[in-house]
Residue, then its C-alpha position, 0 to 999 in steps of 0.5 A: x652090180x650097176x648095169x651099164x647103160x651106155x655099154x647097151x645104148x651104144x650096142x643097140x644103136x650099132x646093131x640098127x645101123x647095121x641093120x638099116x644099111x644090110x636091109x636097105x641093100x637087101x631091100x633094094x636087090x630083090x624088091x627095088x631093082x625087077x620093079x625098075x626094071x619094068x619101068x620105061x627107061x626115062x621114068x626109070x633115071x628119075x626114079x633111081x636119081x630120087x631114091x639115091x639121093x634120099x637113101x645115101x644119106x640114110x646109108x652115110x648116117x649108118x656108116x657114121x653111126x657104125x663106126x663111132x659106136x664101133x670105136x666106142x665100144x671097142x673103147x669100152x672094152x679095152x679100158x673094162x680089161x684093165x686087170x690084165x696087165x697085157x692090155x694096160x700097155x700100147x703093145x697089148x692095145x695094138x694087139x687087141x686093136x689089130x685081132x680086131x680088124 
């Protein structure tokens, strides 16, 4: 039996985005926002500007990365069934595409 490495690669990268998105927000809850809180309200705007605009790209790239390896793996799977006759037509992919959701 061959193990598939593009089956873990693609897993692996959608776990981390996961994670870097969950723990970004975890993170900026109940670590960032009672630090800003005691900041003056001036120092407070810049500092929220300058961490927004770096962290939405980290945020955007997690997005992307979830839902291309999301697709991906959904893919991976619905072509590995192909001995069940009920997924090798659209009908049985619809199914299995809406269950998903």
């Amino acid at each position: 039996m061959q193990f598939d490495y593009v089956n873990l690669i693609l897993r692996i990268l959608h776990l981390l985005a996961a994670f870097a998105a969950a723990g970004g927000a975890i993170y900026a809850r109940f670590a960032l926002v009672p630090v800003l809180s005691s900041l003056p309200v001036e120092q407070r705007g810049e500092l929220q500007a300058s961490l927004a605009a770096r962290w939405s790209k980290v945020v955007m790239a997690s997005i992307g990365i979830l839902l291309v390896s999301g697709l991906a793996n959904f893919l991976l799977f619905v072509l590995g069934m192909k001995q069940q006759p009920w997924v090798e037509t659209w009908k049985g992919t619809y199914v299995l595409f809406y269950h998903s959701l």
